[in-house]
C-alpha positions in Angstrom: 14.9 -72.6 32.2 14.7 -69.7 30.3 11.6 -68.3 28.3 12.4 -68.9 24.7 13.3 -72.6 26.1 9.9 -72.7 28.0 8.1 -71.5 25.3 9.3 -74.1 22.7 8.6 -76.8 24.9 5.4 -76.0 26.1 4.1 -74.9 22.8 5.9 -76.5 19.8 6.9 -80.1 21.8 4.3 -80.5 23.9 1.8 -78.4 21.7 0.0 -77.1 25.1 -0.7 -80.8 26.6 0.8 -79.7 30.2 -0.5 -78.1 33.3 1.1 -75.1 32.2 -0.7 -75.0 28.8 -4.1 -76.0 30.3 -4.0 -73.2 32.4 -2.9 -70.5 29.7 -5.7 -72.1 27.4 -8.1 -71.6 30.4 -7.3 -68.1 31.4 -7.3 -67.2 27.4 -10.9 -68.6 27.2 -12.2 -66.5 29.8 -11.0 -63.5 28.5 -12.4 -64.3 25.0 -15.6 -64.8 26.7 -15.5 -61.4 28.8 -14.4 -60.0 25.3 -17.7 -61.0 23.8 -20.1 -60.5 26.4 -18.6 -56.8 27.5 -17.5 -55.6 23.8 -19.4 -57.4 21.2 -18.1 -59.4 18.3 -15.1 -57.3 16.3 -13.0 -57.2 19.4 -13.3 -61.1 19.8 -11.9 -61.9 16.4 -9.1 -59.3 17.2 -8.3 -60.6 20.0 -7.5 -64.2 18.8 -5.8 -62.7 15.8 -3.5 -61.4 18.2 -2.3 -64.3 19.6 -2.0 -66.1 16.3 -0.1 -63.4 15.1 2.3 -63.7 18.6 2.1 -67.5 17.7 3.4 -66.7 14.2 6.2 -64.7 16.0 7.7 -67.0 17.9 7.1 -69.6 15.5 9.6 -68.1 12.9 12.2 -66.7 16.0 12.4 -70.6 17.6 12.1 -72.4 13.8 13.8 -70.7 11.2 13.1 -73.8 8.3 9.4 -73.0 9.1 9.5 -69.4 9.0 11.4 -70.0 5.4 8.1 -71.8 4.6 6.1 -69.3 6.0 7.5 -66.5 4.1 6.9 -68.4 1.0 3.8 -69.2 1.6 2.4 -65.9 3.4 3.8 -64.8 -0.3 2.0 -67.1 -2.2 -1.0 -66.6 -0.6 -1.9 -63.0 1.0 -3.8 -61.8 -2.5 -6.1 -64.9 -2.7 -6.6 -64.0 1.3 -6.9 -60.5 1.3 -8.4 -59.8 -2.2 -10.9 -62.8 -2.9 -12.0 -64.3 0.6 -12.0 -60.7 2.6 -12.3 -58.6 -0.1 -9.6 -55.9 1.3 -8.6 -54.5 -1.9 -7.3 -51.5 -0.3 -4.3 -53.5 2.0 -0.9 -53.5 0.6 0.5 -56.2 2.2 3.9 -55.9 0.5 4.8 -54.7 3.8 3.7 -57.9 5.4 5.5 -60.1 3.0 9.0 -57.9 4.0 8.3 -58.5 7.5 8.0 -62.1 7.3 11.4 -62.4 5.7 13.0 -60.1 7.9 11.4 -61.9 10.8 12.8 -65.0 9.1 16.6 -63.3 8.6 16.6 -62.7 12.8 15.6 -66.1 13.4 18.5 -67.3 11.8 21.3 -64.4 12.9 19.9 -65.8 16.5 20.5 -69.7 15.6 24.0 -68.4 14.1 25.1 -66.9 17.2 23.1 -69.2 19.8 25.3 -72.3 17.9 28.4 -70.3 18.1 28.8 -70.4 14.1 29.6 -67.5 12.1 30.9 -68.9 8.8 31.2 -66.8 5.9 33.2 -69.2 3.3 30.3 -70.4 1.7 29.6 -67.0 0.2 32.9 -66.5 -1.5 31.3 -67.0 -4.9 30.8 -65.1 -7.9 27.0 -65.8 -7.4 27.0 -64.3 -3.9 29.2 -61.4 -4.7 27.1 -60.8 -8.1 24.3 -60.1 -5.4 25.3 -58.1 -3.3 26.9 -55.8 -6.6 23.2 -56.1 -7.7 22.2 -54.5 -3.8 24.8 -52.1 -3.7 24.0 -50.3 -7.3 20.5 -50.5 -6.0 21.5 -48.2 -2.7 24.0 -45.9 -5.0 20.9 -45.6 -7.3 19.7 -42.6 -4.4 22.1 -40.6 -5.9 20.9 -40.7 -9.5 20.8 -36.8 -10.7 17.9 -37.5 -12.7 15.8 -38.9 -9.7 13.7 -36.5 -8.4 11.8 -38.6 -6.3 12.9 -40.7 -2.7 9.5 -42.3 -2.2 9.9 -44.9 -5.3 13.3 -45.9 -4.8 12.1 -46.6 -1.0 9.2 -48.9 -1.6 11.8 -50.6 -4.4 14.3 -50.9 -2.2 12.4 -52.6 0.6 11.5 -55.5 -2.1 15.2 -55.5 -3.0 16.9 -55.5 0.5 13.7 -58.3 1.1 15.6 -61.0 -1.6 18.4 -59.9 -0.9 17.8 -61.1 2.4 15.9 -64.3 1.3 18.8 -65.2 -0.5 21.1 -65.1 2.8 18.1 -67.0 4.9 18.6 -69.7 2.1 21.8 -70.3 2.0 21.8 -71.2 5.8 18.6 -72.9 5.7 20.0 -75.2 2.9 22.3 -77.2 5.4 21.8 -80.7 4.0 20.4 -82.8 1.3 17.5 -84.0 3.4 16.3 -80.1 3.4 17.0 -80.2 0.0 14.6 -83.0 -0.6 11.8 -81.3 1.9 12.5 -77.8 0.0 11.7 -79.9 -3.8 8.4 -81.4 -2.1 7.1 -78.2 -0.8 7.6 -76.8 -4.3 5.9 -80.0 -5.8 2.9 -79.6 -3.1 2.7 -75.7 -4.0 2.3 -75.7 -7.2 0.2 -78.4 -8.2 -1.7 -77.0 -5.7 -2.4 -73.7 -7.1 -2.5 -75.6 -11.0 -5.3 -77.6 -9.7 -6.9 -74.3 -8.4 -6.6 -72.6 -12.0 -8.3 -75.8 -13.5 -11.0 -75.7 -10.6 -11.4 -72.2 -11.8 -11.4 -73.2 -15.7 -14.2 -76.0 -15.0 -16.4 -74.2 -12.4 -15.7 -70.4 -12.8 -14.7 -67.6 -10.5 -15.7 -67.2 -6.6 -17.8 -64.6 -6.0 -15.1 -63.0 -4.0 -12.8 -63.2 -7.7 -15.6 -61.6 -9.5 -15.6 -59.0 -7.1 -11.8 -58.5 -7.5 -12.0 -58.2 -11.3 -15.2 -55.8 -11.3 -13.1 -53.8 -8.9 -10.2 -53.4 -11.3 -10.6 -52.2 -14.1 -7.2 -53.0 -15.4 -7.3 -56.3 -14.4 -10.5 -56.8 -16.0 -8.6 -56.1 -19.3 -5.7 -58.3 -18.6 -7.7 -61.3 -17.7 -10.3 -61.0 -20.3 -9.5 -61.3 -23.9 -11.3 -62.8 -26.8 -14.2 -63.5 -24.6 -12.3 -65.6 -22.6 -11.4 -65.3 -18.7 -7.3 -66.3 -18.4 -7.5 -67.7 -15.1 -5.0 -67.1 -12.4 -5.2 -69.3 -9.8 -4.2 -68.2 -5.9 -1.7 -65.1 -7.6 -3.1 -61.1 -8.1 -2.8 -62.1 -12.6 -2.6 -64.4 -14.7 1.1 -64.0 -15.9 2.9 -64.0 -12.8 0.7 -67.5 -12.6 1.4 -68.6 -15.7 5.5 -68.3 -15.4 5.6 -69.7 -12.2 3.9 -72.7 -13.8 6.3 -72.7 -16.4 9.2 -73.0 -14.2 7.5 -75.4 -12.4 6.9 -77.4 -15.3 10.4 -77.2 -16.9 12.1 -78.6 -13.3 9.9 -81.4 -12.6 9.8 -82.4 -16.0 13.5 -82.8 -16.9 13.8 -84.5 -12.9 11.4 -87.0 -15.4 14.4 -87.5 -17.9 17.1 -87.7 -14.9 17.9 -91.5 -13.9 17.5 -90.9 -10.3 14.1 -90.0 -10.4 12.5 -93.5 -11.6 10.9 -94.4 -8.2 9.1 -90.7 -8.7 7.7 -90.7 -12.4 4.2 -91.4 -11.9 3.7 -88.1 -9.6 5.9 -86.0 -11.3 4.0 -86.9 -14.5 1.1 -86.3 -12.6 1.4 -83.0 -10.7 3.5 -82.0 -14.5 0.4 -83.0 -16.6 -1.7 -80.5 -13.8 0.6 -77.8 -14.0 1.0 -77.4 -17.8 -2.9 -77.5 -17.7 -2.9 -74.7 -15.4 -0.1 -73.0 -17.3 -2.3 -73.2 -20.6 -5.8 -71.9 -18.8 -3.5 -68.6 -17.7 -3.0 -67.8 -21.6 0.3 -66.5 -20.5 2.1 -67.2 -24.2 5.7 -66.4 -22.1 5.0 -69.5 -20.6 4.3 -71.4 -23.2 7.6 -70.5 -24.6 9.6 -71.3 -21.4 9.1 -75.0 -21.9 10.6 -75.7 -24.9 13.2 -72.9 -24.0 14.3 -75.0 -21.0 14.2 -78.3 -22.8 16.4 -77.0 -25.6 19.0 -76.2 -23.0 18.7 -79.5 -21.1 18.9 -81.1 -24.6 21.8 -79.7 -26.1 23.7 -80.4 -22.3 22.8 -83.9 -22.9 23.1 -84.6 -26.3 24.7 -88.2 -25.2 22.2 -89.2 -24.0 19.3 -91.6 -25.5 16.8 -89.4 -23.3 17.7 -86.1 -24.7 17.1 -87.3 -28.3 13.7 -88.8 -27.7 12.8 -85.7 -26.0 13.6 -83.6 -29.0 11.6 -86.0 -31.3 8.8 -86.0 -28.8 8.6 -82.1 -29.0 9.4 -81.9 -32.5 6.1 -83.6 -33.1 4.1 -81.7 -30.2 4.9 -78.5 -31.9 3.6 -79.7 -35.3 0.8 -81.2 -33.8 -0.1 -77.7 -32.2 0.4 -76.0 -35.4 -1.5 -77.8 -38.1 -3.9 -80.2 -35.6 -8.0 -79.2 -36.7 -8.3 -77.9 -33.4 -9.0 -74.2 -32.8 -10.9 -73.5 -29.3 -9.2 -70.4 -27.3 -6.4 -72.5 -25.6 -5.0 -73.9 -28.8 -5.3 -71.3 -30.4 -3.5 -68.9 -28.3 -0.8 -71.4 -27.6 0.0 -71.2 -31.8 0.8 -67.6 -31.4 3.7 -68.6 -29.5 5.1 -70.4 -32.7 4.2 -67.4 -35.2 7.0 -64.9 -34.5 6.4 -61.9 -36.1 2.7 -62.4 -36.7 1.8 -61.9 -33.4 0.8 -58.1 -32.9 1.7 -57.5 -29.3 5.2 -58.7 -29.7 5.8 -56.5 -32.6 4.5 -53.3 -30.3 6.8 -54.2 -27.8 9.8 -54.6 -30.4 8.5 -50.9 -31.6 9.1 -50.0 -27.8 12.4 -51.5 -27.8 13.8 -49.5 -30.7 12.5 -46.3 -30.1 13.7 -46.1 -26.0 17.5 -47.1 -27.2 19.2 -44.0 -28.0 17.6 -42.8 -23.8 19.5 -46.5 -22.5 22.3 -45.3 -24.7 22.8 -41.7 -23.5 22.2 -42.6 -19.4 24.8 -45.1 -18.2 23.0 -45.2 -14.6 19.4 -44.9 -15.8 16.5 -42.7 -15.1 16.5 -43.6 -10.9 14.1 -46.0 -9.6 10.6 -46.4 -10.6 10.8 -43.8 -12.9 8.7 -45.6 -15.9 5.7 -47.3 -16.9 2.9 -47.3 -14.1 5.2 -46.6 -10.9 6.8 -43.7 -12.9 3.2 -41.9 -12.8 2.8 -42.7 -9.9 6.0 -41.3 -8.3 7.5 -39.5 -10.9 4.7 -38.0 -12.7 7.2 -35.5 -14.7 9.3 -37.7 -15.9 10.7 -38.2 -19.3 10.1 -42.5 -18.8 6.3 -41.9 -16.6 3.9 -44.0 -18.2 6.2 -45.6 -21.4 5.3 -49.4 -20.5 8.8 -51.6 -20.3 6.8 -54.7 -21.0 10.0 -56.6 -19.8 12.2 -56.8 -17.3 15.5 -56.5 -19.1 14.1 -53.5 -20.6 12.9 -51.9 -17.5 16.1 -52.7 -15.8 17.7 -50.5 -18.7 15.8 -47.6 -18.8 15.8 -47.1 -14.6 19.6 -48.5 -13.9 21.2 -48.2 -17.2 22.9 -50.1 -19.1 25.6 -50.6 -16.7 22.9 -51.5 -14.2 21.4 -54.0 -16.4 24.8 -55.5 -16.9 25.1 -55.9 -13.4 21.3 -57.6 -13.0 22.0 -59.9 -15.8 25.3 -60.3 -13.9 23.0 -61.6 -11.1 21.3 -64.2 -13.2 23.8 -65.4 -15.2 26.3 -66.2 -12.7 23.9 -69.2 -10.6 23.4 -70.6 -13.7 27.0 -70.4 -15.2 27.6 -72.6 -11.7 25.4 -75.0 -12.4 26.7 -75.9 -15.6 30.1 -76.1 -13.9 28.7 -77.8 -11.2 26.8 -80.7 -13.5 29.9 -81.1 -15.7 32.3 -81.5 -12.9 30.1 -83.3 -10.4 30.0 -87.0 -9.7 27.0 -87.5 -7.6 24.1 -88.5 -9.8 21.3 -86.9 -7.5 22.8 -83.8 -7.2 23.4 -83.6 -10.4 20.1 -83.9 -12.1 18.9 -80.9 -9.8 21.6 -78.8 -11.2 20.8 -79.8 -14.9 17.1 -79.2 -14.5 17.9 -75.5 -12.5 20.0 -74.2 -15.5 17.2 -75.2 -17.7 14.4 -73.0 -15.1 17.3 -70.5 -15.2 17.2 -70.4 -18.9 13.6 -70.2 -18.8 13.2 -67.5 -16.6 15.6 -65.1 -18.2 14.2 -66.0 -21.3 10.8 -64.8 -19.3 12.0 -61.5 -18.5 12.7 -60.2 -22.1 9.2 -60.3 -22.8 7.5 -59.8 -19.1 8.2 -57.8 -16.3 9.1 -60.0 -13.5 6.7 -60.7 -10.7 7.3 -60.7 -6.6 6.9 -64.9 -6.8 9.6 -65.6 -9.8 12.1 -63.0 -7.8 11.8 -64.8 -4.7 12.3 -68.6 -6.1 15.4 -67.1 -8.4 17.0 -65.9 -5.0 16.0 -69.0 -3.3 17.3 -71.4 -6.2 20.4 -69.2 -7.1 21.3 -70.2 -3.0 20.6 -74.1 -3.7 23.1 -74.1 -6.5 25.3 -73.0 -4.2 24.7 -75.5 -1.6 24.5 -78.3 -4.5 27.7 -77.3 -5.6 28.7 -77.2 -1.6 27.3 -81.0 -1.4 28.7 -82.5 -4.4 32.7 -81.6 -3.5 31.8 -82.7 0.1 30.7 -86.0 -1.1 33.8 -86.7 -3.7 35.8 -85.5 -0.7 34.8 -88.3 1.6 34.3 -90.8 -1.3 37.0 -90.1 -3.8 35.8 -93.4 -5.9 32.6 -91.1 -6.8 
């Protein structure tokens, strides 16, 4: 028997309830005791926090699904840990986050080649090869002429080569609909989770550790305070990256509410839904607000035959009246009506100013400025730069001034093509389950990229576009599978 083998069953089967494991668990408490009686207290806690990062390691090596999880959540979570319970608002644990997913990508090269099975067909799609176009401009981006500096297009690139990565790690990690199905409740779980935390938050006020974090940043402070109101942002590092995930969130689980299949599931997803767009509204993210009926008006005009569809437009045809004209005007409502007031809002119109004045610099540099050469990073690592300090304020923008616009063709390249297969794949599929995930991710696709021509786009809304672009695929994958064994489908 060999160790990885003795190690799984030991500690993952038979979780320690052996000879073996009363032993290790014996001879580990005597050395945490010795610890604390010869070297006081900090050694004991690193100590233990040793082991339970060695348990972490093997964890993820042995179980590649959980490590998937763990990745996500290790994400999700490392700002609420390390900012607002410890208080560490020096770590940068963007390093951490990499490592998981790398840990995560080994863990699966190993299952490959322990199972004997190194298929590549499944990645002969415009979706997978739009990725790795997306990678390899990234890596010939180190030989931009107008980049003076290395340092920002290395800690971009390790964020890049990460979802990359993620999006490989999915794909194999997808193997069935069953993971599907486990992969749809952990996103369920997650974020109603962290919408019940924002309304927590909205009801009974920051933690002391929270208050800390926004007296400690300035910047924040200005962000999340505005009107004299606090925008609350849950578990994430700001409100917006909160508030889009929610919106996402929202626009999926509501339209699996339209979707047949889903009957047996309406009461929770109208539940955790009815959380979420709570949460959504306390962030005052107004992107979000906007990526609701943005993803709706997709899933609408793909399903104009059915009765659902036109209900739903009805329904929000009245919402959005409602909003505008109700005698309601505390903070929420009212900053959810700026959404509907177009060029009346003042912020939008800044940004438009931006827009038009950086266009003839996208127009003259057909591979960009280099990497992280504007807005905050820009002064940072490129402090003489002609783009250091001018604030993209989206995405798409951003994407233009630092690749150019051949680079940005190639990022929206990236986005467009998952969803592009998920139309195909709903319009030519015959399974009914598979396809109501397909219609609801081209209306989160819609939503997002609608997102990023107003917001930059945030480490948690990168990782689940990877992640979902990879379940289209597998959808896709399922579906012929299914009409190949059942041809009366």
């Amino acid at each position: 028997m060999n160790i990885s083998t003795l190690i799984k069953e030991h500690l993952i089967l038979r979780r320690m309830n052996s000879a073996l494991g009363c032993l290790v668990l014996s001879l580990l408490s005597i050395v945490l005791s010795w610890l604390i009686a010869y070297y006081n207290f900090p050694i004991a806690i690193i100590f233990p926090a040793t082991l339970l990062c060695l348990f972490l390691l093997f964890f993820i090596i042995l179980e590649p699904e959980s490590g998937f999880y763990f990745a996500i959540l290790f994400a999700f979570f490392h700002s609420f840990v390390l900012f607002i319970l410890f208080r560490a608002y020096s770590i940068k644990p963007s390093l951490l986050i990499d490592s998981s997913i790398w840990l995560t990508t080994i863990s699966v090269l190993i299952y490959k080649t322990r199972n004997k099975f190194i298929g590549w067909s499944s990645y002969n799609s415009p979706t997978s090869w739009a990725f790795i176009a997306y990678f390899s401009f990234f890596i010939l981006e180190i030989a931009n002429p107008d980049h003076p500096d290395l340092l920002g297009w290395l800690m971009e690139f390790k964020r890049v080569l990460s979802i990359f990565l993620l999006f490989y790690v999915s794909l194999e990690i997808f193997k069935d609909l069953n993971i599907v199905h486990r992969f749809i409740k952990f996103w369920l779980v997650l974020a109603t989770a962290c919408a019940v935390y924002a309304c927590v938050q909205e009801v009974f006020g920051f933690l002391p550790g929270e208050k800390a974090f926004l007296l400690f940043s300035q910047d924040a402070l200005l962000r999340i305070y505005i009107d004299g109101h606090f925008r609350k942002f849950s578990i994430f590092p700001d409100p917006t990256s909160f508030g889009i995930f929610m919106g996402f969130s929202s626009v999926f689980f509501l339209s699996q509410l339209i979707n047949p299949v889903a009957k047996q599931k309406h009461i929770t997803y109208f539940c955790c839904c009815l959380v979420m767009i709570l949460g959504m509204l306390f962030s005052g993210t107004r992107t979000a607000y906007a990526m609701i009926p943005a993803g709706f008006f997709i899933f609408c005009i793909m399903t104009l035959n059915r009765k659902e569809s036109i209900y739903v437009i009805v329904i929000g045809s009245l919402t959005v009246l409602f909003i505008l004209f109700a005698p309601i005007h505390n903070y929420t409502i009212q900053r959810l009506r700026t959404v509907f007031l177009g060029s009346s809002d003042p912020s939008m119109n800044i940004r438009n100013v931006h827009r038009k004045q950086i266009q003839p610099f996208i127009q003259a540099h057909p591979i960009g400025a280099g990497i992280a050469t504007s807005g905050v990073k820009g002064k940072k690592y490129n402090p003489g730069g002609p783009l250091a300090g001018f604030p993209p304020d989206s995405e798409l923008l951003g994407r233009g001034l630092e690749l150019g616009y051949l680079g940005l063709i190639v990022f929206m390249l990236k986005l467009m093509t998952p969803m592009l297969a998920s139309m195909n794949g709903y319009f030519s599929g015959r399974d009914p389950e598979i396809k109501s995930y397909l219609i609801s991710l081209v209306a989160v696709f819609f939503s997002i990229i609608l997102s990023l021509y107003s917001q930059e786009e945030s480490l948690y809304t990168d990782m689940f576009l990877s992640i979902l672009s990879a379940l289209i695929l597998k959808l896709v994958v399922f579906d012929r599978a299914k009409l190949a064994k059942s041809p009366e489908l």
